[in-house]
C-alpha positions as CSV (number, residue, x, y, z in Angstrom):
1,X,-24.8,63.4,-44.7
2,X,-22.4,60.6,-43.1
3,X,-23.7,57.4,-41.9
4,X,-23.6,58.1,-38.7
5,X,-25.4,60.9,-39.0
6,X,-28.6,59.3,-38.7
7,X,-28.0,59.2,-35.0
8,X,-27.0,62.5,-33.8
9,X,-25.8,63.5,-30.6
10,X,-25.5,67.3,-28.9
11,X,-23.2,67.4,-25.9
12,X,-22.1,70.7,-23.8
13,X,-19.9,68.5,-21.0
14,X,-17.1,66.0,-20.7
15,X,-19.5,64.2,-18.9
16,X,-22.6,63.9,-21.5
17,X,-19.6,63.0,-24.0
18,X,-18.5,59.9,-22.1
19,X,-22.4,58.7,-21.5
20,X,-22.8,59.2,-25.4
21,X,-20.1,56.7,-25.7
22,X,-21.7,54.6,-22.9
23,X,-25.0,54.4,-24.7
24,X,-23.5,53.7,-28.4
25,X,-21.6,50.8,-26.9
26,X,-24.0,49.7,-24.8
27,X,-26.9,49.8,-28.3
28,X,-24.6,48.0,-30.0
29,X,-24.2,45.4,-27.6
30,X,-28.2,45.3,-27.1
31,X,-29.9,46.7,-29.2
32,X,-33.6,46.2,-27.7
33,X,-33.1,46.0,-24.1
34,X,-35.7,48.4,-21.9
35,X,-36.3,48.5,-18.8
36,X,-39.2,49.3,-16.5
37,X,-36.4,51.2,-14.0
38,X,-33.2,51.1,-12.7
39,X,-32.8,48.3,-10.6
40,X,-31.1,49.6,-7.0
41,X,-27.3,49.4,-6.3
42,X,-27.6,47.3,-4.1
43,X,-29.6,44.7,-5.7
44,X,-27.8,44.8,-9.1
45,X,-24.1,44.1,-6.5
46,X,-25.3,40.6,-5.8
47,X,-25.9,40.0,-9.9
48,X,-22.4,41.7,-10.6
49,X,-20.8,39.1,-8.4
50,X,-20.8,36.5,-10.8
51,X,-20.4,38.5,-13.8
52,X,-17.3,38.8,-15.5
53,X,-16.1,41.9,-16.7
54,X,-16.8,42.5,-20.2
55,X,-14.7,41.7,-22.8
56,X,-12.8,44.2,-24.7
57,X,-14.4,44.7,-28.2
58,X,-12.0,46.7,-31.1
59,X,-12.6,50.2,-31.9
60,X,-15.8,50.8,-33.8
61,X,-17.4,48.0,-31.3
62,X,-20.2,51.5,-31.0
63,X,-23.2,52.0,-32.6
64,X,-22.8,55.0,-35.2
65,X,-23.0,58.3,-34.1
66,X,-22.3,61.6,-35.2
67,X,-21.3,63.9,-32.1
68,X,-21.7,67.4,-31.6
69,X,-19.7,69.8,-29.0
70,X,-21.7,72.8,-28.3
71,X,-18.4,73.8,-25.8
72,X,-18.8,76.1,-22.7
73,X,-17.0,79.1,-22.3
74,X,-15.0,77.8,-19.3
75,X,-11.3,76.7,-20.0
76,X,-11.3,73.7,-17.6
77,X,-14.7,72.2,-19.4
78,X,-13.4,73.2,-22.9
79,X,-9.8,70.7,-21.9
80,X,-11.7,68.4,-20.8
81,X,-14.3,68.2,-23.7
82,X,-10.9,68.1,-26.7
83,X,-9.8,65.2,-24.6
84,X,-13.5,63.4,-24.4
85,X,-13.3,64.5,-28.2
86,X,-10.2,62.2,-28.8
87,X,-11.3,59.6,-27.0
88,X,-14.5,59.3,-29.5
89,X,-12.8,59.3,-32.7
90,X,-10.4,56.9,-31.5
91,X,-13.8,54.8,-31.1
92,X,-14.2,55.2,-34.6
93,X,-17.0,58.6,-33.7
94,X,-17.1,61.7,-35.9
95,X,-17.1,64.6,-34.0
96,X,-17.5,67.8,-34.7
97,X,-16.9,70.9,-32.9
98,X,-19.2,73.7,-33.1
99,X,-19.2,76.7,-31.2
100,X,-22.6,78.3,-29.7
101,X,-21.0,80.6,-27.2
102,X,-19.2,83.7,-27.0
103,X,-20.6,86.5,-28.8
104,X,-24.5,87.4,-29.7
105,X,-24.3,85.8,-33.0
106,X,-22.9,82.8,-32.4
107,X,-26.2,80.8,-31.0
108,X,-27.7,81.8,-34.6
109,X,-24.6,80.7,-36.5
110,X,-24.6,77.7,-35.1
111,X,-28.5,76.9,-35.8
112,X,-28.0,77.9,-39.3
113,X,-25.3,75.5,-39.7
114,X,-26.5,72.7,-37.6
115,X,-30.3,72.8,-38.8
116,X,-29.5,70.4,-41.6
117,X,-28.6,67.3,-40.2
118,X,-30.9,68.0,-37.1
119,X,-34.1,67.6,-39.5
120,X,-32.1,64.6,-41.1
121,X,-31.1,62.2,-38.3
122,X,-33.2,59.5,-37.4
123,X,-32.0,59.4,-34.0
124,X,-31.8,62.2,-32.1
125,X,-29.2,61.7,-28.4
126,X,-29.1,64.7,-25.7
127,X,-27.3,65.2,-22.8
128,X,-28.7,68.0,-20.9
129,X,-32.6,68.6,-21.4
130,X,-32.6,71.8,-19.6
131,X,-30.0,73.4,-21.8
132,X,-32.0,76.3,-23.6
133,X,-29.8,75.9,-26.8
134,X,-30.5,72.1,-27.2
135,X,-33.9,73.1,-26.0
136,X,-34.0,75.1,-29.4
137,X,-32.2,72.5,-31.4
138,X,-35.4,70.4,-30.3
139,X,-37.8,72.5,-32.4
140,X,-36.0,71.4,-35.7
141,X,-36.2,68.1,-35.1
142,X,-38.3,65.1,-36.9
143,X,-36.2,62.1,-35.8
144,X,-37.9,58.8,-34.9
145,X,-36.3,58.5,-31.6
146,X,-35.0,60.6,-28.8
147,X,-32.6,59.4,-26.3
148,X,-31.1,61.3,-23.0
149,X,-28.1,60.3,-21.4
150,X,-27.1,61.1,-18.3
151,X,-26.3,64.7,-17.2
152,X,-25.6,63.5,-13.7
153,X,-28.1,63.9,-11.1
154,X,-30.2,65.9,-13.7
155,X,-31.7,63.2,-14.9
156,X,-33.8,62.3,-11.8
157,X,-35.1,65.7,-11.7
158,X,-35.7,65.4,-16.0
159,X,-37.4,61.8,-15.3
160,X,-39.6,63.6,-12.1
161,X,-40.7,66.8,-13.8
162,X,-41.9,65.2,-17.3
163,X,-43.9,62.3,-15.1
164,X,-45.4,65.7,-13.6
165,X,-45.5,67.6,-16.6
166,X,-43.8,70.6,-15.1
167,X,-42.0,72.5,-17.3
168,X,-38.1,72.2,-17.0
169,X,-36.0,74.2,-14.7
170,X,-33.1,73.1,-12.6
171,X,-33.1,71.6,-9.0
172,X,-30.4,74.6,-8.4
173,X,-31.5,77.2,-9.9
174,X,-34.1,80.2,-7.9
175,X,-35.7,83.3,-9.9
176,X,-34.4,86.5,-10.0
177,X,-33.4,89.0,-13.0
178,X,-35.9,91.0,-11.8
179,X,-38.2,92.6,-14.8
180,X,-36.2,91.7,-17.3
181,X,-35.4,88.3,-16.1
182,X,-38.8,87.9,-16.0
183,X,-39.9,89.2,-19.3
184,X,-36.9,86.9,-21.2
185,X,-38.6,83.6,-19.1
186,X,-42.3,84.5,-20.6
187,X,-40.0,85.1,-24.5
188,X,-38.7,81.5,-23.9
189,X,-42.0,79.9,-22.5
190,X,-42.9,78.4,-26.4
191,X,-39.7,77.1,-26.9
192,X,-39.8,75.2,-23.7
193,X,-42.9,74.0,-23.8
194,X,-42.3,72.5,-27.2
195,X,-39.2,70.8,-26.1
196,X,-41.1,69.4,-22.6
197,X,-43.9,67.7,-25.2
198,X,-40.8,66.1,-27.6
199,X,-40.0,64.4,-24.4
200,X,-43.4,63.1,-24.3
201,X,-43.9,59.5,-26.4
202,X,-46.1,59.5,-29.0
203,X,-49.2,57.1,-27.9
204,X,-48.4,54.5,-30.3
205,X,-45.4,53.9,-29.3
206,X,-45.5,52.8,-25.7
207,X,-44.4,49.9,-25.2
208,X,-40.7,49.3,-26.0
209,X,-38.0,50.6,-28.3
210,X,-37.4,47.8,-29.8
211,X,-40.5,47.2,-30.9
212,X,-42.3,50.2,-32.1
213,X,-42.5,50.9,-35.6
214,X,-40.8,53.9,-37.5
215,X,-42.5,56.9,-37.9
216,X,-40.7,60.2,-39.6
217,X,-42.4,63.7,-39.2
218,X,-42.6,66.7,-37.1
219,X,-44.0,66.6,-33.5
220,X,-43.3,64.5,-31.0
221,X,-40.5,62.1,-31.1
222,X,-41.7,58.9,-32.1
223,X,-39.6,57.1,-28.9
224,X,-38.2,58.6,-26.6
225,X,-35.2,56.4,-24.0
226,X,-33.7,57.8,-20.6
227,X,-29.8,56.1,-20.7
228,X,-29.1,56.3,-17.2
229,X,-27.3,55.3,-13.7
230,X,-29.7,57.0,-11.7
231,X,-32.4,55.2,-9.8
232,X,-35.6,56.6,-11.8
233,X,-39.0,54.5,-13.6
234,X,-39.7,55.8,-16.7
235,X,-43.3,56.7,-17.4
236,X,-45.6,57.5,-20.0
237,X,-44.5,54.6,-22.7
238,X,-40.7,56.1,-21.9
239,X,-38.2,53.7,-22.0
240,X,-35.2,52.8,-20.3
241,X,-31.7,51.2,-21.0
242,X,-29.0,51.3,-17.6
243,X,-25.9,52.9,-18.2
244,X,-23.8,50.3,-16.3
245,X,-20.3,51.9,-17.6
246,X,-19.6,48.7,-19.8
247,X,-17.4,50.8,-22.1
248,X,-15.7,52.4,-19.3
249,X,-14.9,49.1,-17.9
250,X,-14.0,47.4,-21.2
251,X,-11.4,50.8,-21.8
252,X,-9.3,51.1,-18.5
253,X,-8.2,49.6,-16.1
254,X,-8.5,47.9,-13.4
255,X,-6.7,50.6,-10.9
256,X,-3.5,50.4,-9.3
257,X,-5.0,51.1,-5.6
258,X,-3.5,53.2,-3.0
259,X,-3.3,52.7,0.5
260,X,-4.8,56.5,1.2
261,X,-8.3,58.2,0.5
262,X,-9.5,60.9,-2.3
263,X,-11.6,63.3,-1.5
264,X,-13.9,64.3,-4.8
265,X,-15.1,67.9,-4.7
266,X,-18.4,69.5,-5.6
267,X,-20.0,72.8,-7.3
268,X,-22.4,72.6,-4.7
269,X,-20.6,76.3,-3.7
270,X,-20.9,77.6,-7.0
271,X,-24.6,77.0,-7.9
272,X,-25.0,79.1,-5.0
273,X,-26.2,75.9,-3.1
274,X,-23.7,75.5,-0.1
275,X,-21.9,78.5,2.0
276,X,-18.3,78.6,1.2
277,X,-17.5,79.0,5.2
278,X,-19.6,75.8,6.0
279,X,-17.6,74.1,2.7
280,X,-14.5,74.7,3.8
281,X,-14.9,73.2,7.6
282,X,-16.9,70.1,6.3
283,X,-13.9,69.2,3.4
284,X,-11.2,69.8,6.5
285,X,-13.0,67.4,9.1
286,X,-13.3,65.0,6.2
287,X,-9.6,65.2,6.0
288,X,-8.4,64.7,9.5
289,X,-11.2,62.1,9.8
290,X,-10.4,59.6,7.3
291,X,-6.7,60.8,6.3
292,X,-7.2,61.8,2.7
293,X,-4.5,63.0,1.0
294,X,-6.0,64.2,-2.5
295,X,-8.9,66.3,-3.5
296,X,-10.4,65.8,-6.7
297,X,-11.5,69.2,-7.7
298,X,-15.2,69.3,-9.8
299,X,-14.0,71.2,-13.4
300,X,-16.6,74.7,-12.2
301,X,-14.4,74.4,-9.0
302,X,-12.7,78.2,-8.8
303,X,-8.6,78.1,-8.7
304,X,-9.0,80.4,-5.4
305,X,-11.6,77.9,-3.3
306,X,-9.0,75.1,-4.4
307,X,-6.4,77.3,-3.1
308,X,-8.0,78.1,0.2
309,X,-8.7,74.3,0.7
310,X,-5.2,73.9,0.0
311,X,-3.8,75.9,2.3
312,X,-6.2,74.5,5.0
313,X,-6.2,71.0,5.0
314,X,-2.9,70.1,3.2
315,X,-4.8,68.4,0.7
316,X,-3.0,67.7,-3.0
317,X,-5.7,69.3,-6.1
318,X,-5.9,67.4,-8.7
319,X,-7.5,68.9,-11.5
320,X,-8.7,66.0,-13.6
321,X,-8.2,66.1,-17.4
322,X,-11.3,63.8,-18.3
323,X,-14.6,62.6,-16.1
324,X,-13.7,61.3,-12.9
325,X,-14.8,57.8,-13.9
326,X,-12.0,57.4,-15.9
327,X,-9.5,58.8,-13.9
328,X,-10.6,56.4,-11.3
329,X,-10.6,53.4,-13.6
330,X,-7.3,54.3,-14.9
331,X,-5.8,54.7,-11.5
332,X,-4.2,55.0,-9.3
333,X,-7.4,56.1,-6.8
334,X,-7.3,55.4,-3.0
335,X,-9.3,52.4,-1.7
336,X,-11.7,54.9,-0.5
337,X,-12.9,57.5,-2.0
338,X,-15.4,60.3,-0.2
339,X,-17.9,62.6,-1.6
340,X,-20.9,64.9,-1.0
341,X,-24.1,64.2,-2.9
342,X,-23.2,63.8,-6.6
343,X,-23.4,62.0,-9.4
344,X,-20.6,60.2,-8.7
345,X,-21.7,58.2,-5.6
346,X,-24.5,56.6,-8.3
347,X,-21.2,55.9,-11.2
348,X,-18.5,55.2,-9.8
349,X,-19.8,51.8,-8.1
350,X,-20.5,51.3,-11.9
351,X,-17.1,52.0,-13.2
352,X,-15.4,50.5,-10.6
353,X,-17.0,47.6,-9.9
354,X,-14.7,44.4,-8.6
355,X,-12.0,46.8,-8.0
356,X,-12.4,47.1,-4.1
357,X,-12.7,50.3,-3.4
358,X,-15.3,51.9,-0.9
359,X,-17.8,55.1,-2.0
360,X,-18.7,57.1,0.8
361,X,-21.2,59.5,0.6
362,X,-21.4,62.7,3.4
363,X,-24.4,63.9,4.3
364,X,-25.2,67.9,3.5
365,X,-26.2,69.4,6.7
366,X,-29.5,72.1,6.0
367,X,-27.6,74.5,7.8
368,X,-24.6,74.0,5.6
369,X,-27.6,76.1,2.8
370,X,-27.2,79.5,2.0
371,X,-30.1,81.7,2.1
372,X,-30.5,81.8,-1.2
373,X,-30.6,78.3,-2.4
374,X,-33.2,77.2,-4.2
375,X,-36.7,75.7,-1.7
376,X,-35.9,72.4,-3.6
377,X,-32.2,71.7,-2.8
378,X,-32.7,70.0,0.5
379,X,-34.7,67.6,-0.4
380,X,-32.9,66.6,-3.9
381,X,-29.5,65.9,-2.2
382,X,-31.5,64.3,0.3
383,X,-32.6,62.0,-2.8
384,X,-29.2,61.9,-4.3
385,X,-27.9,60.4,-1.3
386,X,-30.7,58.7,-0.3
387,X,-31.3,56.3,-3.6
388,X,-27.4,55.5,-3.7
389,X,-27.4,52.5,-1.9
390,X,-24.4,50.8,-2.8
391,X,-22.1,53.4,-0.9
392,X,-21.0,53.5,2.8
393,X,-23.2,56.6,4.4
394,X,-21.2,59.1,6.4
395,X,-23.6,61.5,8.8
396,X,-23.2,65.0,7.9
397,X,-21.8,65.4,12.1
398,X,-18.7,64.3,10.5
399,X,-18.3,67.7,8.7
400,X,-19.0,69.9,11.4
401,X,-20.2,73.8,10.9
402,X,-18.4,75.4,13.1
403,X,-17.9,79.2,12.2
């Protein structure tokens, strides 16, 4: 086992990759640095004013880590994640790539050879806790410490459900399967309970990171640390260190700005969340509203909605090759970019911070919901919205439902 092995880190999106590489230049920065929350937007933009940007630091400037792809299926995620992959071993990262998906065996094939270093590392770093394969991966493991990064706006929902000690499930998602469905959730209830408790501190160890004292073994994880840009308060001797998008910053950029306005888009109509109908009007008035020119199309984001957006608002698709916080740090990227609830109105002030470009946020009207969205997704994007208070706030009037 490599030396960066000891800290081991399961990813399943482009998006969990770049936090990973957030939190490992970020640790080596500061090693000991937790918090007792995420300040607010607005309140950190006052302490950003003076502060220079940071530095750039030479490859290997991260704290070791060994990364894991578990890829999806999807082509579009699977791009995305080879580039991500790149990016990390030109940080000096070893990465490996091992598949999960595709066939019946595969899950177990991949346990099998992945069960070693998982009862090895010291340091355990995940980036989707509701992911029923890292979920599983949880039950090997003895590490010392267990860290989440971001999985975009997951991790408010993560943070809230642990504080209440509900088990895990998805803002998004509703029940159905029927019997089976059913049957399969009460088969997985140990599995998930175990992993809700290794997200639970050990007693002792409340308090900070930094401070507690190592403890190998099987159970709980010893610590456990939320790496974040959301606006949650850890609880329960949890710890927190803010994922300001240093490494991001220190990488790329600053843009080349444009004198027109991107539009970023959402899954919101895949998860079964938002009515394509209402989708389609609201991205249109946005257009003609505020002149945007390009659409930044989310990588779950089918080729024929982009197509029917196309052909209604005359908007340029741009399907990005790496997060969207890079491709706006790199540039070029309008002085204004729009977008419905997402985790990008809580990043992107991050990444691009002293650039001068506006995040606007729209509003998702209720009646935008289809019937089958889940009870909860009202009041979540509400919250996404809501707690993002460094962005310009557009009413939800300015995406109008007519049908």
């Amino acid at each position: 086992m490599s030396t960066s092995a000891s800290t081991l880190a399961f990813v399943e999106s482009p998006v969990q990759l770049l936090n990973v590489l957030e939190w490992a230049y970020a640790r080596a920065a500061a090693p000991g640095r937790p918090l007792d929350g995420v300040p607010s937007q607005r309140a950190r933009r006052a302490g950003r004013a003076a502060r220079k940007e940071p530095g750039p630091r030479p490859p290997g400037a991260l704290a070791p880590v060994r990364i894991v792809v578990l890829p999806p299926t999807d082509p579009m995620s699977r791009g995305q994640l080879r580039r991500m992959a790149a990016l990390a071993r030109d940080e000096g990262c070893e990465v490996r790539w091992q598949e999960a998906r595709g066939s019946r065996l595969a899950p177990l094939k991949a346990l099998a050879a992945l069960a070693g270093d998982v009862r090895a590392a010291r340091t355990v770093v995940v980036g989707d806790p509701f992911s029923r394969y890292v979920q599983l991966l949880l039950t090997m493991v003895r590490a010392e410490e267990l860290v989440v990064v971001d999985d975009g706006t997951a991790t408010m929902e993560f943070v809230a459900q642990t504080a209440r000690g509900e088990r895990l499930v998805r803002w998004h998602r509703v029940g159905g399967g029927g019997l089976p469905g059913r049957v399969r959730e009460l088969a997985y209830a140990p599995v998930s309970a175990s992993a809700r408790r290794r997200f639970v501190p050990d007693r002792a160890s409340a308090g900070t990171a930094a401070d507690a004292a190592p403890r190998s073994g099987p159970g709980r994880a010893r610590r456990v640390e939320v790496f974040t840009s959301m606006p949650v308060a850890p609880h329960g001797g949890m710890t927190l260190r803010p994922n300001e998008f240093a490494w991001t910053r220190a990488r790329f950029g600053p843009p080349r700005l444009t004198k027109g306005t991107d539009l970023v888009g959402t899954s919101l109509v895949e998860t079964g969340v938002v009515d394509p109908d209402r989708y389609l009007d609201a991205v249109r008035s946005l257009t003609l509203e505020h002149g945007a020119t390009r659409y930044f199309a989310h990588r779950r984001e089918s080729p024929e909605k982009l197509r029917a957006l196309s052909r209604a608002t005359g908007l340029e698709i741009v399907r990005p090759d790496l997060p969207l916080e890079l491709i706006a740090r790199r540039g070029p990227v309008g002085r204004t970019i729009l977008s419905f609830p997402s985790t990008v109105v809580h990043t992107l002030p991050y990444a691009l911070t002293g650039t001068g470009v506006t995040v606007a946020v729209c509003d998702v009207d209720p009646a935008w919901l289809t019937g089958s969205a889940s009870p909860r997704a009202r009041s979540f994007l509400a919250g996404v919205t809501d707690t993002a208070r460094d962005v310009h706030r557009l009413p939800a009037q300015a995406a109008p439902t007519v049908g």
